[in-house]
PDB file as gemmi writes it, atoms N, CA and C in Angstrom:
CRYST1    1.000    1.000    1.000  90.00  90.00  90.00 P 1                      
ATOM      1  N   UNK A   1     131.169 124.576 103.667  1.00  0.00           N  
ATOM      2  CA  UNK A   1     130.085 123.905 104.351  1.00  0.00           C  
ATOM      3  C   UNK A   1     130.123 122.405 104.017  1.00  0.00           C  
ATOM      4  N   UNK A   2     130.200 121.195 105.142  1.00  0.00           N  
ATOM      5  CA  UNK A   2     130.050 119.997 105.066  1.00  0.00           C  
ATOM      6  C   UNK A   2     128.541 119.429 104.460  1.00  0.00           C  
ATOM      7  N   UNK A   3     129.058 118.541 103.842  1.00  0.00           N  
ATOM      8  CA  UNK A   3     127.928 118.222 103.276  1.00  0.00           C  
ATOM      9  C   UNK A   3     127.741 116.669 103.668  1.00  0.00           C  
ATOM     10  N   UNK A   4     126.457 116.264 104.385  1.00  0.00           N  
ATOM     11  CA  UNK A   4     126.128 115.228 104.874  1.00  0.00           C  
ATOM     12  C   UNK A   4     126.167 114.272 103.797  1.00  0.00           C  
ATOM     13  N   UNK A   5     126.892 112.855 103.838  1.00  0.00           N  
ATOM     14  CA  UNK A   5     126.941 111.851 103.113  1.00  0.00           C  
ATOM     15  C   UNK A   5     125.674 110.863 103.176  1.00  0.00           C  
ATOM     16  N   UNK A   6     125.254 109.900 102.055  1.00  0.00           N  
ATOM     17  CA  UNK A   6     124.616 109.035 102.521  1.00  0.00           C  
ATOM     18  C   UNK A   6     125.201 107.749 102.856  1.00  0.00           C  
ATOM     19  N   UNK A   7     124.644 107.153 103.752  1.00  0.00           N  
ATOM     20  CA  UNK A   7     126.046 105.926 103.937  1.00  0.00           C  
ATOM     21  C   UNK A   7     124.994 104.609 103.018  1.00  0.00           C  
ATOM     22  N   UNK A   8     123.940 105.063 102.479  1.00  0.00           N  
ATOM     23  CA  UNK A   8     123.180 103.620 101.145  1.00  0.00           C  
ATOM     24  C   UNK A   8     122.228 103.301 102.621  1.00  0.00           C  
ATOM     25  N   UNK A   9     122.351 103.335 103.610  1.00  0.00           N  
ATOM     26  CA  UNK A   9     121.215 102.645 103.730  1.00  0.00           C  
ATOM     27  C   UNK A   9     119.842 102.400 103.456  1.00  0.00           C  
ATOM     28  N   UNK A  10     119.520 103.722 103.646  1.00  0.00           N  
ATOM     29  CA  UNK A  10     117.901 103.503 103.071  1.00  0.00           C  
ATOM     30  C   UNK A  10     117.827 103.248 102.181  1.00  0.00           C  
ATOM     31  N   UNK A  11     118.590 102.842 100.768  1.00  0.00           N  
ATOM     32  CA  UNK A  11     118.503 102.674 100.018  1.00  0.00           C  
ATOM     33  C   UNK A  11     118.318 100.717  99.969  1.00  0.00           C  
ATOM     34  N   UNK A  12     119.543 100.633 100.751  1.00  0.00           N  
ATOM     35  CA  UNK A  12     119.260  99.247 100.882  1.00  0.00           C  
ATOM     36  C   UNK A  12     117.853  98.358 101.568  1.00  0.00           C  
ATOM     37  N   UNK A  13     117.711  99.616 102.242  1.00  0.00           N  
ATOM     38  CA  UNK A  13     116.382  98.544 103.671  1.00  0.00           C  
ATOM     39  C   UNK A  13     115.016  98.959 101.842  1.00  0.00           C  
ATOM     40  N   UNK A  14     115.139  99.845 101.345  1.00  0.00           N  
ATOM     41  CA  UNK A  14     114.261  99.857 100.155  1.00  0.00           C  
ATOM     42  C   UNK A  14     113.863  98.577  99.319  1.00  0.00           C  
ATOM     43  N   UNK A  15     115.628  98.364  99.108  1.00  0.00           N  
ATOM     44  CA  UNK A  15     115.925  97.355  97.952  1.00  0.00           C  
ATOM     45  C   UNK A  15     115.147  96.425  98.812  1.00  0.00           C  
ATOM     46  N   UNK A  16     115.775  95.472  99.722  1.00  0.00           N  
ATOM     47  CA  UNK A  16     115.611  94.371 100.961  1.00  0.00           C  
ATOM     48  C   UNK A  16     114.071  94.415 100.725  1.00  0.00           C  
ATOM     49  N   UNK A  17     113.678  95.474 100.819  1.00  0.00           N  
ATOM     50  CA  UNK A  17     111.673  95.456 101.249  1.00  0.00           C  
ATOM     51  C   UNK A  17     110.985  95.105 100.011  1.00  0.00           C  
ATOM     52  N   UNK A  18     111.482  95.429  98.918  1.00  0.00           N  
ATOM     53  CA  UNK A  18     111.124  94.959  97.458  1.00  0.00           C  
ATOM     54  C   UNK A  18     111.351  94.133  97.180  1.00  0.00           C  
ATOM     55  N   UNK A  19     112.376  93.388  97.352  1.00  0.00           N  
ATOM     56  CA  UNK A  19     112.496  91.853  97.110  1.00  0.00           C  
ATOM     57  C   UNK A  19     112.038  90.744  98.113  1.00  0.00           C  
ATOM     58  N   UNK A  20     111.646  91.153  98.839  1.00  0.00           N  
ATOM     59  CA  UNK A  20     110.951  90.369 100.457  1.00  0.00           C  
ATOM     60  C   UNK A  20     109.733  90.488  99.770  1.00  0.00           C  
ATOM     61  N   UNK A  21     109.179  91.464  99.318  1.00  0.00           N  
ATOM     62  CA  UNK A  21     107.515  91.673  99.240  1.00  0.00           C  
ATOM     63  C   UNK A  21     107.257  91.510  97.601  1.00  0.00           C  
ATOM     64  N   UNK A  22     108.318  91.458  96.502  1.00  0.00           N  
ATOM     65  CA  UNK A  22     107.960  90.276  95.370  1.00  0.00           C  
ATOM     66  C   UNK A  22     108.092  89.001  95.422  1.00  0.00           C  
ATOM     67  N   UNK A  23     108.065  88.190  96.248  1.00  0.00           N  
ATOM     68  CA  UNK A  23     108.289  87.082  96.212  1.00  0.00           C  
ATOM     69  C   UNK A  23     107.177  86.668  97.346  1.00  0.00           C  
ATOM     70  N   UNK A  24     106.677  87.404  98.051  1.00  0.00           N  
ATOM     71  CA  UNK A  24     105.560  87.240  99.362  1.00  0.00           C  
ATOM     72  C   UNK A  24     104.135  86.270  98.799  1.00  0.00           C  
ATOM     73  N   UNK A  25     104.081  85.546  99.623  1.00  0.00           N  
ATOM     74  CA  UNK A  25     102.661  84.537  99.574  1.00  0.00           C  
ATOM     75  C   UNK A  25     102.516  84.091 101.010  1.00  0.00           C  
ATOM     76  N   UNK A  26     101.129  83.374 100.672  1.00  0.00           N  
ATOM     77  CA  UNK A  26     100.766  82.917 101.710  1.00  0.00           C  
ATOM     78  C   UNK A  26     101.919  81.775 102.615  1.00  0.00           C  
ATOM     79  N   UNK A  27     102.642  81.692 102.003  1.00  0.00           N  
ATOM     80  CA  UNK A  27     103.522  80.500 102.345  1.00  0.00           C  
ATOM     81  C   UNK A  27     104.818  80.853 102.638  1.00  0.00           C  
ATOM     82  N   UNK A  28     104.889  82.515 102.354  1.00  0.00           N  
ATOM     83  CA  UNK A  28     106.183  82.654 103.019  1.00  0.00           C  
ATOM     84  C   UNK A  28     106.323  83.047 104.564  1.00  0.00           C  
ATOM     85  N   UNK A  29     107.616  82.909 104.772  1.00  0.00           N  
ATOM     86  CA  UNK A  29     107.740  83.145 106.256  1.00  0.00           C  
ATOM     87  C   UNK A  29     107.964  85.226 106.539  1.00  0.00           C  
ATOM     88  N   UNK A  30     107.252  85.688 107.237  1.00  0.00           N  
ATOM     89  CA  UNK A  30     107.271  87.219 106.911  1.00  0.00           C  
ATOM     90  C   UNK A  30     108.090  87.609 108.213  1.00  0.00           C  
ATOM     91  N   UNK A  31     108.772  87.012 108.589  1.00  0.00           N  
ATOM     92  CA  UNK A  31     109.779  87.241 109.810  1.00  0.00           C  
ATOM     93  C   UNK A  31     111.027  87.880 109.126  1.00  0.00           C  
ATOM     94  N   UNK A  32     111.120  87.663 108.052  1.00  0.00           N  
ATOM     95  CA  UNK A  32     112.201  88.103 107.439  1.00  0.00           C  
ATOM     96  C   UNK A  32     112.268  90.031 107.837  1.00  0.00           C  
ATOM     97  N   UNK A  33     110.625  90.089 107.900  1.00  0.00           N  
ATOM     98  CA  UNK A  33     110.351  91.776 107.602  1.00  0.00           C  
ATOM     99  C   UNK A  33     111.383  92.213 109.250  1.00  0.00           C  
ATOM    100  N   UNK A  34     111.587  90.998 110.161  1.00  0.00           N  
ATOM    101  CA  UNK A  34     112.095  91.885 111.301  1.00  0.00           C  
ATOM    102  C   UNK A  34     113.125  92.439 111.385  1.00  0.00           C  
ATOM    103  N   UNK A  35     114.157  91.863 110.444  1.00  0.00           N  
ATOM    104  CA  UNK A  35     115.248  92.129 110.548  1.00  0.00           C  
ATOM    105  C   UNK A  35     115.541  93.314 109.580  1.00  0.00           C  
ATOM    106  N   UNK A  36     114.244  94.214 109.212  1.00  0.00           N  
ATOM    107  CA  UNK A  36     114.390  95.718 108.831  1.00  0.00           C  
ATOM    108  C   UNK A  36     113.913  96.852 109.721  1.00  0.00           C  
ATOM    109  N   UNK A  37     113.736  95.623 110.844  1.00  0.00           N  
ATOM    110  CA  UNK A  37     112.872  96.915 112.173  1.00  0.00           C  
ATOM    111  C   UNK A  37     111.595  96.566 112.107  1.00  0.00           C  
ATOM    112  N   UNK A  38     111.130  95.886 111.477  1.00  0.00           N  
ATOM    113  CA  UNK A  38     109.298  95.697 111.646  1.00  0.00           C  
ATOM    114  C   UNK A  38     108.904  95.171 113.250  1.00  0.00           C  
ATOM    115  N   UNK A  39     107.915  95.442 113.614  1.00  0.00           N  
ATOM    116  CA  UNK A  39     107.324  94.312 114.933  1.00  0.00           C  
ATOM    117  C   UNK A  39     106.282  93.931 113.974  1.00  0.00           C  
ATOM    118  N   UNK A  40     106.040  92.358 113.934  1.00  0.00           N  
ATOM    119  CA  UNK A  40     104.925  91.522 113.220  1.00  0.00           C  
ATOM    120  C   UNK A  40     103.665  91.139 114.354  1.00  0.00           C  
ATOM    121  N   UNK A  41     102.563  91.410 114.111  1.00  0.00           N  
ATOM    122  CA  UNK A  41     101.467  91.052 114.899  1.00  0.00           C  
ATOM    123  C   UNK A  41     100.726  90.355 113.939  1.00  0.00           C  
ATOM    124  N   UNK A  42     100.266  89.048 114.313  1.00  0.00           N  
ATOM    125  CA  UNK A  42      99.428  88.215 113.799  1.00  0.00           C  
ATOM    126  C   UNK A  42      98.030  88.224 113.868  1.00  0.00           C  
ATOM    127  N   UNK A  43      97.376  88.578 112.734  1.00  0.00           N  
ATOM    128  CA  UNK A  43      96.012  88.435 112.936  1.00  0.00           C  
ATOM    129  C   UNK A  43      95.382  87.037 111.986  1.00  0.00           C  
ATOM    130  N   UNK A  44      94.015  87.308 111.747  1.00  0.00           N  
ATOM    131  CA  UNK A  44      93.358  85.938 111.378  1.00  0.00           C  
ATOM    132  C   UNK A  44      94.014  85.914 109.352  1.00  0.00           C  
ATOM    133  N   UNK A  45      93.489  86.680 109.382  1.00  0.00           N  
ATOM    134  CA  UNK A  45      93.855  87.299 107.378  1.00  0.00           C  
ATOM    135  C   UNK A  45      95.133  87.862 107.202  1.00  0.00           C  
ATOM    136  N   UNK A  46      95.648  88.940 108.138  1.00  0.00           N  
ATOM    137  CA  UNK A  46      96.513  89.624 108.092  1.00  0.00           C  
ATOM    138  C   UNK A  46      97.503  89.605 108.758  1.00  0.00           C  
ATOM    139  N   UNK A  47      98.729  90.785 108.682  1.00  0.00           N  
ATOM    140  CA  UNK A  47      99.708  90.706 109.229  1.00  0.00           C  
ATOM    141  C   UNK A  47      99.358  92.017 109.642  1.00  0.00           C  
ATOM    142  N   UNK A  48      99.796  92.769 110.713  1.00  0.00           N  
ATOM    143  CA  UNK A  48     100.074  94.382 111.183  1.00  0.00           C  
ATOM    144  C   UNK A  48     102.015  94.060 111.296  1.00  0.00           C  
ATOM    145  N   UNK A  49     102.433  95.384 110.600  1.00  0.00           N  
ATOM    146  CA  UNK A  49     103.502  95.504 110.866  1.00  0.00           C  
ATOM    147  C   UNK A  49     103.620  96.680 111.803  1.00  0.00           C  
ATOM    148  N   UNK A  50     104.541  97.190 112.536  1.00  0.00           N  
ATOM    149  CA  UNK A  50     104.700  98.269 113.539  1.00  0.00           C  
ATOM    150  C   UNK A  50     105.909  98.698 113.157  1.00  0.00           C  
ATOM    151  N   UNK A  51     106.109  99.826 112.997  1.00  0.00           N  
ATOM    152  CA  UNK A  51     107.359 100.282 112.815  1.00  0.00           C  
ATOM    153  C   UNK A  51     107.542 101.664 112.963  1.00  0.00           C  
ATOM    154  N   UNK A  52     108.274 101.713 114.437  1.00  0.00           N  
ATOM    155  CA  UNK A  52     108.837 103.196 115.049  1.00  0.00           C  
ATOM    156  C   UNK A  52     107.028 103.592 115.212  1.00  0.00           C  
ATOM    157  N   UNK A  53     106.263 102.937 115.461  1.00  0.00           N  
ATOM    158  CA  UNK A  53     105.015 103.312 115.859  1.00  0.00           C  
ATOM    159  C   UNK A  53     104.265 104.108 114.767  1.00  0.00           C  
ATOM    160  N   UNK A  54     104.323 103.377 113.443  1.00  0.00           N  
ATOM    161  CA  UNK A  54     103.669 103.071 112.492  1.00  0.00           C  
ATOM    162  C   UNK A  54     103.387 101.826 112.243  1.00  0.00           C  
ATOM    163  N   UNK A  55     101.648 102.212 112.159  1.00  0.00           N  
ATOM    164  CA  UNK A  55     101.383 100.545 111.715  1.00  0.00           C  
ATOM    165  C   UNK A  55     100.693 100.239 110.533  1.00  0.00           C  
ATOM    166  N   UNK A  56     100.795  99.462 109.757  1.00  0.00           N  
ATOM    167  CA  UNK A  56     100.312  99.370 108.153  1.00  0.00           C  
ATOM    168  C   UNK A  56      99.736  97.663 108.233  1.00  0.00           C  
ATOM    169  N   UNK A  57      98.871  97.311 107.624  1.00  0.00           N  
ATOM    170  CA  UNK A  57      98.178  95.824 107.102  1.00  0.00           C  
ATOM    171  C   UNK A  57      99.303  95.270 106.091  1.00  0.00           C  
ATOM    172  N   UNK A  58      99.398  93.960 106.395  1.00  0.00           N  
ATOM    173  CA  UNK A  58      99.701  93.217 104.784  1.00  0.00           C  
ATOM    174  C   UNK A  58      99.032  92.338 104.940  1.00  0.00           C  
ATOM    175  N   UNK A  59      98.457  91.631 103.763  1.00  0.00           N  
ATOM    176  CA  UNK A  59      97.625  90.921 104.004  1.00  0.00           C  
ATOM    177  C   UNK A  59      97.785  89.207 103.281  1.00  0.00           C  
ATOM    178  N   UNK A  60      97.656  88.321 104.337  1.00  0.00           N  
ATOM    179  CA  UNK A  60      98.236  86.693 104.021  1.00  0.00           C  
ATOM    180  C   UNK A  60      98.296  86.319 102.521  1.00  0.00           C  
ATOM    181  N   UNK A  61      97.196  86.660 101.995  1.00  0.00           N  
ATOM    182  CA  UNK A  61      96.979  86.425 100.698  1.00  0.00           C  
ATOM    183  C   UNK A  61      96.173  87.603  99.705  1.00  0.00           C  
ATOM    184  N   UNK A  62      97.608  87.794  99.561  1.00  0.00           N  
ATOM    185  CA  UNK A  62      97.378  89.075  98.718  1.00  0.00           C  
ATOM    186  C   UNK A  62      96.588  88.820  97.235  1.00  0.00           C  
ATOM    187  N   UNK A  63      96.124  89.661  96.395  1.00  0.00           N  
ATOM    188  CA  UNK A  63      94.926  89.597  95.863  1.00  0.00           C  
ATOM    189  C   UNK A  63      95.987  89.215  93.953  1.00  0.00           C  
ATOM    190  N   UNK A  64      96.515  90.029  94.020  1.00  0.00           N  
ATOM    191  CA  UNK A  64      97.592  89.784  92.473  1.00  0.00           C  
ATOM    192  C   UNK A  64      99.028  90.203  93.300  1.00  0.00           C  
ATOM    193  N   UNK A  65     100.088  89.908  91.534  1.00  0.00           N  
ATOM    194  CA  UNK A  65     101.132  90.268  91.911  1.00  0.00           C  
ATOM    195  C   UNK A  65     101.461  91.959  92.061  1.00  0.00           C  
ATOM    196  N   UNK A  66     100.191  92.515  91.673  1.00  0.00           N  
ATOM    197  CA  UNK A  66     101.002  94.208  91.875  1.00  0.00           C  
ATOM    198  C   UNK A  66     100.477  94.132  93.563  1.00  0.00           C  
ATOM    199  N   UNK A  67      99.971  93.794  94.001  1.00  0.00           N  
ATOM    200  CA  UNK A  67      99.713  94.006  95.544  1.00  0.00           C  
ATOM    201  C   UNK A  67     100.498  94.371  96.594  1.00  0.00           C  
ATOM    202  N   UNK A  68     101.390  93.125  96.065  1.00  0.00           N  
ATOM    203  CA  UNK A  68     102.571  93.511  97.223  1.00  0.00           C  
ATOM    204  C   UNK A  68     103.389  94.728  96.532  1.00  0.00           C  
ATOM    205  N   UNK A  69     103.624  94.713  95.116  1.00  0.00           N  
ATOM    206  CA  UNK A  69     104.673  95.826  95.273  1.00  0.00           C  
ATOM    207  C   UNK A  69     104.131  97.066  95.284  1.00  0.00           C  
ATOM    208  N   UNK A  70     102.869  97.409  95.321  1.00  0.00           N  
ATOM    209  CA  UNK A  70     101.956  98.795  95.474  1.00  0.00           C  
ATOM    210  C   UNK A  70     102.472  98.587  97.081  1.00  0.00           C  
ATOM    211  N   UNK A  71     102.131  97.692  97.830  1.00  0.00           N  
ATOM    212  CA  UNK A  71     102.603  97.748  99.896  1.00  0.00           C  
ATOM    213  C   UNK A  71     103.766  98.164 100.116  1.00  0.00           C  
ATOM    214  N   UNK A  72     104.700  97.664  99.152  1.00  0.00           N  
ATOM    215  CA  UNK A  72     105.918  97.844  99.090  1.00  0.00           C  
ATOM    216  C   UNK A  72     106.271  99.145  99.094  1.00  0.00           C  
ATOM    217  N   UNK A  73     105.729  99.732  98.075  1.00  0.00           N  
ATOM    218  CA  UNK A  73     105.774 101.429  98.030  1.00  0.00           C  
ATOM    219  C   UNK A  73     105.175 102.069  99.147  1.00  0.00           C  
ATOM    220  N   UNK A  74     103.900 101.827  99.203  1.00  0.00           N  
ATOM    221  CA  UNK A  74     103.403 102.751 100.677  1.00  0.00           C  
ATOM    222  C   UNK A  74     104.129 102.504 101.972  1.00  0.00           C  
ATOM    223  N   UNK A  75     105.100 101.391 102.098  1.00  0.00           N  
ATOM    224  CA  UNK A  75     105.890 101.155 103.631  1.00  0.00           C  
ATOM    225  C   UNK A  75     106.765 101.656 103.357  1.00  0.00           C  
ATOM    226  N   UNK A  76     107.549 101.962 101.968  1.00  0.00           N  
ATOM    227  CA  UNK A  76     108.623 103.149 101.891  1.00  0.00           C  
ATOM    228  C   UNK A  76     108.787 104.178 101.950  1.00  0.00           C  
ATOM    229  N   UNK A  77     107.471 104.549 101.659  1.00  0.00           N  
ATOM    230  CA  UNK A  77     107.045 106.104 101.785  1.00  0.00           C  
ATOM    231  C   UNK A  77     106.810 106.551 103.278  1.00  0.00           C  
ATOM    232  N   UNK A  78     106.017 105.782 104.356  1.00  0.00           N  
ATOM    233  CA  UNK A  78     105.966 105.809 105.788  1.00  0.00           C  
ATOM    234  C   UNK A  78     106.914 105.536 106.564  1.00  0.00           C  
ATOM    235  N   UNK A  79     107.729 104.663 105.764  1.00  0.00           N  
ATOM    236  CA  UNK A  79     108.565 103.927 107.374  1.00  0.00           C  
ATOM    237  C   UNK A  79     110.014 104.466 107.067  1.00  0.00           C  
ATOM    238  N   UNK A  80     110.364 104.469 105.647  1.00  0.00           N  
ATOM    239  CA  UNK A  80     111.920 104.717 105.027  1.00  0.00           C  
ATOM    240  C   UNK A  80     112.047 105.964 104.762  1.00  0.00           C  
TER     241      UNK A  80                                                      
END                                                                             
């Protein structure tokens, strides 16, 4: 019986999303998130990301540094 390989990706779009979202502030550019499949919708505070028709908040100015990487985890768990 063949046994399905992984070819790393999800592993990588993981890595990619963790290091995009430790380094995230109000001042970064979050376009970066598209080029993992996100659609970005702009709101007044926030961001909506869309992905495969999931949609999750991030928010401009996140509150501490565990913020983003707690988001980080819940968009891996939904989207990856």
């Amino acid at each position: 019986m063949a046994v399905n390989r992984s070819s790393g990706e999800l592993d990588r779009r993981r890595t990619e999303l963790q290091q995009i979202l430790k380094n995230y502030d109000h001042t970064s550019d979050p376009a970066v998130l598209s080029k993992l499949g996100f659609k970005l919708i702009r709101k007044r505070t926030h961001w909506i990301l869309d992905y495969a028709g999931v949609r999750l908040t991030l928010s401009k100015t996140p509150s501490d540094f565990r913020a983003n990487r707690n988001k980080a985890s819940v968009i891996e768990n939904k989207c990856f």
